[in-house]
Structure formats: C-alpha cells, structure tokens
C-alpha positions as CSV (number, residue, x, y, z in Angstrom):
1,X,7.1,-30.1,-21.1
2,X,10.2,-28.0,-21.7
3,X,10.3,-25.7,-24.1
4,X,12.9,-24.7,-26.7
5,X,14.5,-21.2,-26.9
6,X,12.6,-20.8,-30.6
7,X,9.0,-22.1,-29.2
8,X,9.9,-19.6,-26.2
9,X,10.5,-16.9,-28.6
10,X,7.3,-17.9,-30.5
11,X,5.0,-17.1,-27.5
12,X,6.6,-14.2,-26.8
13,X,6.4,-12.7,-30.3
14,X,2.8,-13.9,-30.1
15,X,1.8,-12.6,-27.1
16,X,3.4,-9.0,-28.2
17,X,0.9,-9.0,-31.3
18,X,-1.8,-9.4,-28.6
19,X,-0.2,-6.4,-26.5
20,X,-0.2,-3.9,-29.4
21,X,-3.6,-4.3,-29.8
22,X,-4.5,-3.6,-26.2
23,X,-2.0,-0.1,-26.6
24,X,-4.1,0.6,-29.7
25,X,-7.4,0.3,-28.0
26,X,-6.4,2.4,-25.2
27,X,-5.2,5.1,-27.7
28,X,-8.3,4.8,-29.5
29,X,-9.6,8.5,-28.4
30,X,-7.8,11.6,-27.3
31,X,-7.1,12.7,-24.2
32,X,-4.9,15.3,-23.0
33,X,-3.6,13.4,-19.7
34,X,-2.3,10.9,-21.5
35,X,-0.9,13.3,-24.1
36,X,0.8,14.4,-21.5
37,X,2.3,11.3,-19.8
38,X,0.9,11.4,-17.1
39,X,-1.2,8.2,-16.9
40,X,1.8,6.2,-15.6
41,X,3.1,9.0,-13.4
42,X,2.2,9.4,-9.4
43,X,3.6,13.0,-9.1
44,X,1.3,14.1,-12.0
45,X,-2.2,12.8,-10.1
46,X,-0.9,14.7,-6.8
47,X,-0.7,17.7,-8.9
48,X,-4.0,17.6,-10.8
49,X,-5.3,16.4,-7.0
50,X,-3.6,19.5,-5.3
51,X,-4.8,21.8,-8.2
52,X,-8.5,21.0,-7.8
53,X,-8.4,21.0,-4.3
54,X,-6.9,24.5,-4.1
55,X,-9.6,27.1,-4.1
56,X,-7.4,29.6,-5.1
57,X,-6.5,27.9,-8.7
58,X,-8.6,29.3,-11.7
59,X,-10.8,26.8,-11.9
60,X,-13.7,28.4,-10.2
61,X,-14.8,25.7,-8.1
62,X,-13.4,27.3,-4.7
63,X,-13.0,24.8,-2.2
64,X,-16.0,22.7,-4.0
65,X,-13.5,19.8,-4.7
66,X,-12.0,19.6,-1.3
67,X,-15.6,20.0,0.5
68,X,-16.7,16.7,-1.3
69,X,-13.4,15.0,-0.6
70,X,-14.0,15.6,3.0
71,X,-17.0,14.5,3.4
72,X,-16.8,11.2,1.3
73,X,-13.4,10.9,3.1
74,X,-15.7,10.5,6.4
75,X,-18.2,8.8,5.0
76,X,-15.8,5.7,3.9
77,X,-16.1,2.4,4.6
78,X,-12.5,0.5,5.3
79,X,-13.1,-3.3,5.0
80,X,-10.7,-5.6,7.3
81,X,-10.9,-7.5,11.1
82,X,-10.3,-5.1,13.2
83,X,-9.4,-1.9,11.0
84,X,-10.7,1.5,12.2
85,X,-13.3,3.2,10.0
86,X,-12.5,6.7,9.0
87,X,-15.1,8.3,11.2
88,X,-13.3,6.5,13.9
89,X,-9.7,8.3,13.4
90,X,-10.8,11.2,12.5
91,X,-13.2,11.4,15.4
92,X,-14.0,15.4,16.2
93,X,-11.5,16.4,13.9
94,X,-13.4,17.9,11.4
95,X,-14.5,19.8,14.0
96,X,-12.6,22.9,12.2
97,X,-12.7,21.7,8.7
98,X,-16.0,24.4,8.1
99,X,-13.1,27.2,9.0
100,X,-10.8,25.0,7.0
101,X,-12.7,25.3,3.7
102,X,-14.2,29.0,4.3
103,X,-10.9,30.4,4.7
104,X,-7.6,30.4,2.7
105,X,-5.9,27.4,3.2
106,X,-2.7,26.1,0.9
107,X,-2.2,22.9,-0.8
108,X,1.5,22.1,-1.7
109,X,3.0,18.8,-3.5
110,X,5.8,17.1,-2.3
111,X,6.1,19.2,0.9
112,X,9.4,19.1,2.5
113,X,8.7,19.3,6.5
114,X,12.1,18.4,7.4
115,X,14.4,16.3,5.5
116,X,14.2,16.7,1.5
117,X,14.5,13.0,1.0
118,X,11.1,12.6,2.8
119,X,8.5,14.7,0.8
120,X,4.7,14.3,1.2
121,X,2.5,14.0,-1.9
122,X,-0.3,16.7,-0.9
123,X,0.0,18.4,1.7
124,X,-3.3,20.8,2.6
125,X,-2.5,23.3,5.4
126,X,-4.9,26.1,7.3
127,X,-3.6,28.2,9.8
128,X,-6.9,29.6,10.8
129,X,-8.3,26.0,11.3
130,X,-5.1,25.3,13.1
131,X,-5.4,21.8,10.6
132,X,-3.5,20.0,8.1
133,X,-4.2,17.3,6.2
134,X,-1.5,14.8,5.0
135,X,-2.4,12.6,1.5
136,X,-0.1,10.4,0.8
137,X,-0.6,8.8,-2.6
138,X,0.3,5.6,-4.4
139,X,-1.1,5.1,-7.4
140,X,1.2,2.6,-9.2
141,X,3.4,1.7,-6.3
142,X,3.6,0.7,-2.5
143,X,5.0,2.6,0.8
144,X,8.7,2.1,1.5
145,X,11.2,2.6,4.4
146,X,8.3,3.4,6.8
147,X,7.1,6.4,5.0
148,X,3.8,6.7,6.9
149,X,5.4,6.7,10.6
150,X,7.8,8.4,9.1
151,X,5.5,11.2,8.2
152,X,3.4,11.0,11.0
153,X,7.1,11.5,13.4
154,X,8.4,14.7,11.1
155,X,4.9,16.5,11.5
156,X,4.0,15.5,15.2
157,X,7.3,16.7,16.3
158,X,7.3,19.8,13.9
159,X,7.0,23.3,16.2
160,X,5.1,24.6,13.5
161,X,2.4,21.9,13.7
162,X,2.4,20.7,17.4
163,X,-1.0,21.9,18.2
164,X,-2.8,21.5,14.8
165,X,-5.2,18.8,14.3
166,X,-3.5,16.2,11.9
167,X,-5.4,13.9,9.2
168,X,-3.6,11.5,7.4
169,X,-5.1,9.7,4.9
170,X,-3.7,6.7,2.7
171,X,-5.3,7.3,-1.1
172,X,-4.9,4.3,-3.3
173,X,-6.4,2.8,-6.3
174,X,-8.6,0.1,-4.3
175,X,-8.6,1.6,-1.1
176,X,-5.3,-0.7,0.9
177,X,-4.9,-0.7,4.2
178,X,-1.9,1.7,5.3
179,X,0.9,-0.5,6.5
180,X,4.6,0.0,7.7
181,X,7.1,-2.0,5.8
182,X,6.9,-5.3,8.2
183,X,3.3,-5.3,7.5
184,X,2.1,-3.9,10.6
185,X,-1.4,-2.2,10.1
186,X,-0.9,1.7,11.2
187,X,-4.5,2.6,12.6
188,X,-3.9,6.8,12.4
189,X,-4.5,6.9,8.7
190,X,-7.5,6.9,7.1
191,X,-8.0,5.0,4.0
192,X,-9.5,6.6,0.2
193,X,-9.5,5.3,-3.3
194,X,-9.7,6.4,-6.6
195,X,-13.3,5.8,-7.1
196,X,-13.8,7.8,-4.2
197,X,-12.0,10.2,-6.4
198,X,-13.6,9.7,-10.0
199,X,-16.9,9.9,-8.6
200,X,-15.9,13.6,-6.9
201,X,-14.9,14.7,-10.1
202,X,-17.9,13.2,-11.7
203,X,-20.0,14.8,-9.4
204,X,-18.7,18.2,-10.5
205,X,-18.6,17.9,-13.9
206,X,-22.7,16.6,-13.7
207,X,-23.1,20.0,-12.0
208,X,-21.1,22.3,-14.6
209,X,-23.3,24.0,-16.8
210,X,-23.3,25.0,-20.7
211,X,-21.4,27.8,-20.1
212,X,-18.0,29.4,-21.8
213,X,-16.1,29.2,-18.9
214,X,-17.1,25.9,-18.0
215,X,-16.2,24.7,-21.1
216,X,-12.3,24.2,-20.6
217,X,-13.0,22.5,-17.1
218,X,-15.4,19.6,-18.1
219,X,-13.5,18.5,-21.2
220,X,-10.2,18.1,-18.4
221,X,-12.7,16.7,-16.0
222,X,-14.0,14.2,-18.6
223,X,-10.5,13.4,-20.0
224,X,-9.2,12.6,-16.3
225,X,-12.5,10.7,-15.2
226,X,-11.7,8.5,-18.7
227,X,-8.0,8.4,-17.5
228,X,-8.6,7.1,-14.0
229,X,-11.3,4.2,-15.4
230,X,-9.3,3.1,-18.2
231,X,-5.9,3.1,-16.2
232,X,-6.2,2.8,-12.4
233,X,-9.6,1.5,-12.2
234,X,-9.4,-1.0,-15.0
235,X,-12.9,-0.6,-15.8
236,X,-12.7,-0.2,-19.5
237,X,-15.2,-3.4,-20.3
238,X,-14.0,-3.6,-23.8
239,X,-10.0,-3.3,-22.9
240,X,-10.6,-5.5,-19.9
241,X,-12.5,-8.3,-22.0
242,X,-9.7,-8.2,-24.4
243,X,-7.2,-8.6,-21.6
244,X,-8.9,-11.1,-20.1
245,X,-8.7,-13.3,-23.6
246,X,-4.9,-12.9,-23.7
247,X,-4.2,-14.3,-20.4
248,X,-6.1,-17.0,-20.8
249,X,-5.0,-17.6,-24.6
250,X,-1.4,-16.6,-23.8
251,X,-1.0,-18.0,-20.1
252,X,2.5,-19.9,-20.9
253,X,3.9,-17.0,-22.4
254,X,3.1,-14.7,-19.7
255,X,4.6,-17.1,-17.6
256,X,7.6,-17.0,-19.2
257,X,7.3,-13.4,-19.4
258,X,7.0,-13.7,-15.8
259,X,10.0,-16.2,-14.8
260,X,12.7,-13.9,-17.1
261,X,11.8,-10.9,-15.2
262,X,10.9,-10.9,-11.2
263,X,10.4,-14.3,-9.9
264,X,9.6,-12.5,-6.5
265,X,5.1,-12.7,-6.7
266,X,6.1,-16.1,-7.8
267,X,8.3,-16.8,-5.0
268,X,6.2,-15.4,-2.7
269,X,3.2,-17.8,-3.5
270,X,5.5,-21.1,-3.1
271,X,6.9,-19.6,0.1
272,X,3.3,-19.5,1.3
273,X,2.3,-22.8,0.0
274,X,5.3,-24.5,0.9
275,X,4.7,-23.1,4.5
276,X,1.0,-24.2,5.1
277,X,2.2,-27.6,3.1
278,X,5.0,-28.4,5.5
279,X,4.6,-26.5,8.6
280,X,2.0,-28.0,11.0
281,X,0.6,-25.5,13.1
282,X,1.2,-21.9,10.9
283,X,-1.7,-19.5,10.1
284,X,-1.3,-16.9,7.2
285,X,-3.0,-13.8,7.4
286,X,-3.2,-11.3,4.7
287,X,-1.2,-12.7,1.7
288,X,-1.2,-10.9,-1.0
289,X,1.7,-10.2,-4.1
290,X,4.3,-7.6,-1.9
291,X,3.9,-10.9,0.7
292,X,2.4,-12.2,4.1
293,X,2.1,-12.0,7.8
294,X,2.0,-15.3,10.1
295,X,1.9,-17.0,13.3
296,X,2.2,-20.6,14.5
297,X,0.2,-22.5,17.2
298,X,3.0,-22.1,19.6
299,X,3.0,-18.7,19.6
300,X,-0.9,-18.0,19.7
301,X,-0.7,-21.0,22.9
302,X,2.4,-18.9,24.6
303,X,0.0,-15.3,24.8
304,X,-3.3,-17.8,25.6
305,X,-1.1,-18.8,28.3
306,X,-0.1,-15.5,29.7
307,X,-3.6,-14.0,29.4
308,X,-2.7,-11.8,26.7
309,X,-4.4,-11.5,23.4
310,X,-2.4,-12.5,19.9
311,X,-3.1,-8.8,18.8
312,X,-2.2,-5.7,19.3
313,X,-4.4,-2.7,19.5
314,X,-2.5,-1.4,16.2
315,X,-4.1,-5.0,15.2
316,X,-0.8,-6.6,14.6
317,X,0.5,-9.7,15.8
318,X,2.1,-9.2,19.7
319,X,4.3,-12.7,18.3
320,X,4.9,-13.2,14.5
321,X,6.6,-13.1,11.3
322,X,6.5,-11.3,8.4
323,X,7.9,-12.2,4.7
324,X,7.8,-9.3,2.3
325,X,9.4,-8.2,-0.8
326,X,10.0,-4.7,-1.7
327,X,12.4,-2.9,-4.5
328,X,14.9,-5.3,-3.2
329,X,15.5,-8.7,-1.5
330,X,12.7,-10.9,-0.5
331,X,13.1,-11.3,3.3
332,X,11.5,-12.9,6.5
333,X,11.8,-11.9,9.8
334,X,9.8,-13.5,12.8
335,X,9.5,-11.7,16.3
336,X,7.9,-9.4,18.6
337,X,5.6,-6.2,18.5
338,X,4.1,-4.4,20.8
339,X,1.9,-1.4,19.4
340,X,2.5,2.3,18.9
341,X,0.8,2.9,22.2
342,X,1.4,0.1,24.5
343,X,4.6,-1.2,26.5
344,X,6.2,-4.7,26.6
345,X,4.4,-6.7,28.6
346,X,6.4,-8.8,31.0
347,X,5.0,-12.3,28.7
348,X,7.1,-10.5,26.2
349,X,10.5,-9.4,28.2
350,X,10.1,-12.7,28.8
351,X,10.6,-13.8,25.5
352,X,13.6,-11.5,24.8
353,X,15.4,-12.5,27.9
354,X,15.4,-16.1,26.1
355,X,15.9,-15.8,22.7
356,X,18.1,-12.6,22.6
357,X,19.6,-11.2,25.6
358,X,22.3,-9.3,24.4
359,X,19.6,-7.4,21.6
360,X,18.4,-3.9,22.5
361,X,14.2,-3.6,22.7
362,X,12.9,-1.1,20.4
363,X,10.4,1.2,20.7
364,X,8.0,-1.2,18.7
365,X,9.5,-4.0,17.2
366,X,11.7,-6.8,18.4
367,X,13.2,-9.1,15.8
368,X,14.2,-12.4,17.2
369,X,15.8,-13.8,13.1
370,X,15.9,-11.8,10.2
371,X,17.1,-13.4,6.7
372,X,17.0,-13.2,3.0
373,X,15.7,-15.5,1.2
374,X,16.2,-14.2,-2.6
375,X,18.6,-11.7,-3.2
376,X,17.8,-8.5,-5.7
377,X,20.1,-10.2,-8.0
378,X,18.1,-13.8,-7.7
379,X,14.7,-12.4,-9.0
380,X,15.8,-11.1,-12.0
381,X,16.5,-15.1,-12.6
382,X,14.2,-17.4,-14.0
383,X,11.5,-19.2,-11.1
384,X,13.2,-22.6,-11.8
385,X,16.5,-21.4,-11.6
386,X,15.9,-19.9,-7.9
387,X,14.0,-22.8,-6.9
388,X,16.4,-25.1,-5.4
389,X,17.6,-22.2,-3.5
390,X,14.6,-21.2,-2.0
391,X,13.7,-24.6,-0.7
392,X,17.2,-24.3,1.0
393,X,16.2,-21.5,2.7
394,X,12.7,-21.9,3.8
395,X,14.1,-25.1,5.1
396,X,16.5,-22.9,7.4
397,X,13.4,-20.9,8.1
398,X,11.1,-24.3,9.2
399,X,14.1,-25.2,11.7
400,X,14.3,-21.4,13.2
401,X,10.6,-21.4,13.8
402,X,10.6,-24.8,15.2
403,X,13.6,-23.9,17.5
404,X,11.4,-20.4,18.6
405,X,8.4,-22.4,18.9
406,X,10.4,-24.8,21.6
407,X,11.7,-22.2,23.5
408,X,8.4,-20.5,24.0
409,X,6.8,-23.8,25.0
410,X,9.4,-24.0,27.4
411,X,9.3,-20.3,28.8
C-alpha cells in the first residue's frame, strides 16, 4: 500500500520519539569518554589504545597492557574456509616480542611512513627487537583504496624497516576478515576485536588494587569498558531490548528511513537475489552489507578443466566477480586473480589472450568488465526510484557473464 507524504511523516515523527528514548538511556550515567566525544570517533580509540599500550605513559602498568594484547593476539581464533589463524602468520615472530616488551619501544598514532595521506592508526616500534607491529583500526568504518596492501608495500619497502619482523593485525569490533577493496582476503594480517580488547582492560582493572594511585586508572578503565559494551559491542541488554522493540514496532518507518537515505545495503541484497533468481549456475560467497564475491559454473568447470583449483592460496577466487559498494558508486567487476605470491598460470594467459588482448596483466588482478551500477548520486534516491535502473543494469551484467562464460567454454 502506498503511503501519503503526511502518513510518511507520521512514522517518522513516531519513530524519532522512540530514538530519543534510546539517546536517553544511553546517557543515563556518566562517563568521561563519551563526555568527551569520543564514542563515535576512531582516532580517539587509537589514542586511548596507543596510550595504554605505551609503557612509558603515567599509567603505571608498563608494558602490562601490550603483554596481554600479545598474547590473546596469538591465542585468537579467526573463523572462515580457509583463513589463516593468527598463530599461523605470525609464526616465530614473537620470537623477539620478550625483548620487545622488556625494552623501550614507541607507540605512535597515525604514523606517517611515507606519504601523509596514508597514516597508520598504531603503530608500535622496537629497535632492539628489530619489530614493529602495525594496528590498523576500524571501529565504525571499513578499509578503502587498498589501505592494508597499501601499508604492508610502504613498510616492506621502507629502509628503515627492511629487516624487522612485521605484524599486522586487522582490529575490529567483531573480529572481520582483512580484505582489499575487491574483496580479496589478505592472509598477512592477523585478525582482533574489541572483546578481545574490553576483556584486556577488564583484566587489568580486576587486578588494580584499593589504592590512591589506582584510583584515577580504574574509574577510566571502567568508563571505557562501559563505552566499548554499550557502543561497539552492543551488549547493553536493556538498550538492546529496547532497540529491538522499535524495529520491530517501527519496521515501515525505518524503511523509509532507509529508502530516503542510502539505497546501496538495499540494492546490494536485490542485486544478490536477483542474481541467484535469474542466473542459473552462480555461487555467492560471503555476502554481507558493503556487498559480495561470486563465481558461475563455467568458470569453476574452466580451472576443473585445466587441473587448477578455483582458489587461490590468498583464498580468493583464481576466476570471479566481485560487487561492492564503498563511499561511492556501487560497482561490479568480474575477472581474474592470481595471488600475492603466485604467477599466471598459462589456464589464465589463456583467458586474457581471449577476452582482452590489448589489456596489460597486473601484478595481481586482471579485470576482464568493470561497471557501475548505482551512481553516488543514485543512492541518495529512494529504493523504488533506482529500481528500474538497476534491473537495466544487472540485465547488462547477466549478458556479460553469459558472453564470458561462452568464451571460456570455448577456450
């Protein structure tokens, strides 16, 4: 049934009563990192990272924070087919972390190594240990324009750092898997989250005793355990139960909340329906709301074929697509990929000799057809209003994966 601008604006004056009441329960007791903004702000949980990491910051721990961190770091399980465990990248490592954490070592925030548009969240250093360790943290958004192989490139190629041992690690709220921007899982990161991180600073604060000058430290250790529950974590039951009632009393208005705003989570989701609805053959792997990864049957039968396996050792498809949305467009691209460490194979030359022969090979990827299918502009546009369009083009994007599929079953 469609609605009238006044019912719209009903709902949504509704639905904002609900809201304030979730603000107000959330504001309900005092705490000094919220006081001080920094509940919505990455750069601020670097900082209070970096400050209790550093052991030469007054808060008397030493390098108590950083020891746990490491070790829990190790100890962490990474769920996913074919994902490396921690212990497995980091390997023997650690082997110098002991000289790490007994001598001085500095921690900096948004660490320049070469180019000041490219600056690393926490960045831990040791000369002694000959060791750094590289955090990169996303809190309340997702990597862009390659950031982790772009990191990786600047500090493997610094002179400075060419014979330390290098640990990356990839610290999000629920513990993601560190991808590039097509998608592409990158195996030399480790992964962390931020329970991993409330239940370090929990730890420490269990441990602090009665005394004056611990006094200070547990009340900012309490305050940012509170912070971390209540606004990464979500685990507020009360806030969370509440929540829960207004979507499910107020799901047409958050809909139309939804459809006035960014249409691109929404768009993604038909995109992948509409593709496993009308495309006989496609598998999707890993959707989620930034978007998906996919190959068809013809592709999977093409490698079969040539005795090569669908995936790569990165654990990436050797032959797929990819459709992604980021601050921008929504795009999807479909084509070839052969590992950090590996070389084409001559299955895939193959392949490029066919269906672009004039295109340069890069050092990793090889896009056979790259379009957009929502512009910026387009998802700031009501869902219905895109619609039509979209079907348009994931029509155009059925008829170029039908044409690659017939070339490869003809190669």
């Amino acid at each position: 049934m469609m609605l009238s601008a006044e019912e719209i604006k009903k709902k949504l004056l509704e639905l904002e009563e609900k809201l304030k009441v979730v603000k107000k329960q959330k504001e309900t007791n005092i705490n000094v990192f919220d006081a001080a903004g920094m509940a919505t702000q990455e750069i601020k949980h670097s900082a209070f990272f970096a400050w209790l990491a550093n052991s030469q910051k007054p808060h008397g721990l030493g390098s108590l924070f950083l020891r746990k961190f490491c070790e829990k770091l190790v100890a962490y399980e990474t769920v996913g087919k074919g994902v490396l465990q921690n212990k497995e990248i980091i390997g023997d490592k650690f082997s110098r972390l002991e000289t790490l954490l007994d001598n001085k070592y500095d921690v900096v925030t948004e660490k320049v190594v070469v180019n000041s548009e490219s600056r690393i969240d926490v960045f831990i250093v040791s000369a002694v240990a000959q060791t750094v360790i590289v955090i990169e943290n996303k809190v309340f958004t997702s990597t862009h324009d390659n950031q982790l192989q772009r990191y990786e490139d600047e500090i493997d190629s610094h002179p400075e750092f060419g014979n330390y041992n290098k640990i990356y690690v990839y610290l999000t709220p629920q513990g993601d898997l560190p991808c590039g921007e097509s998608g592409e899982y990158d195996a030399d990161w480790c992964v962390f989250d931020y329970k991993g991180v409330r239940d370090i600073v929990n730890e420490i604060y269990k441990n602090l005793t009665g005394a004056k000058k611990d006094a200070r430290l547990k009340i900012l250790l309490e305050d940012y355990t509170e912070l971390v529950e209540n606004n990464i974590l979500k685990e507020n039951k009360e806030i969370r139960n509440l929540c829960k009632r207004i979507v499910r009393e107020h799901k047409d208005a958050l809909d139309i909340l939804l459809s006035y705003t960014d249409n691109a989570e929404v768009a993604i989701g038909y995109c992948k329906d509409w593709l496993e609805n009308n495309f006989d053959g496609i598998t999707v792997y890993k959707g989620s709301r930034l978007g998906f990864r996919f190959y068809t049957k013809a592709m999977k039968e093409y490698l079969d074929k040539s005795g090569e396996s669908l995936y790569s050792e990165n654990n990436v498809f050797r032959v797929g697509g990819n459709l992604c949305q980021s601050d921008g467009p929504v795009t999807c691209g479909f084509g070839l990929d052969k590992g950090r460490n590996e070389v084409w194979s001559d299955a895939m030359k193959k392949i490029m000799r066919a269906a672009a022969p004039d295109k340069k090979q890069g050092n990793m990827y090889f896009t056979v057809s790259l379009f957009e299918l929502l512009s910026e502009q387009d998802r700031s546009q009501s869902f219905e209003e895109i619609k039509p369009k979209l079907k348009i083009k994931l029509t155009e994007l059925e008829m170029k994966l039908k044409e690659f599929d017939e070339l490869l079953a003809l190669l």
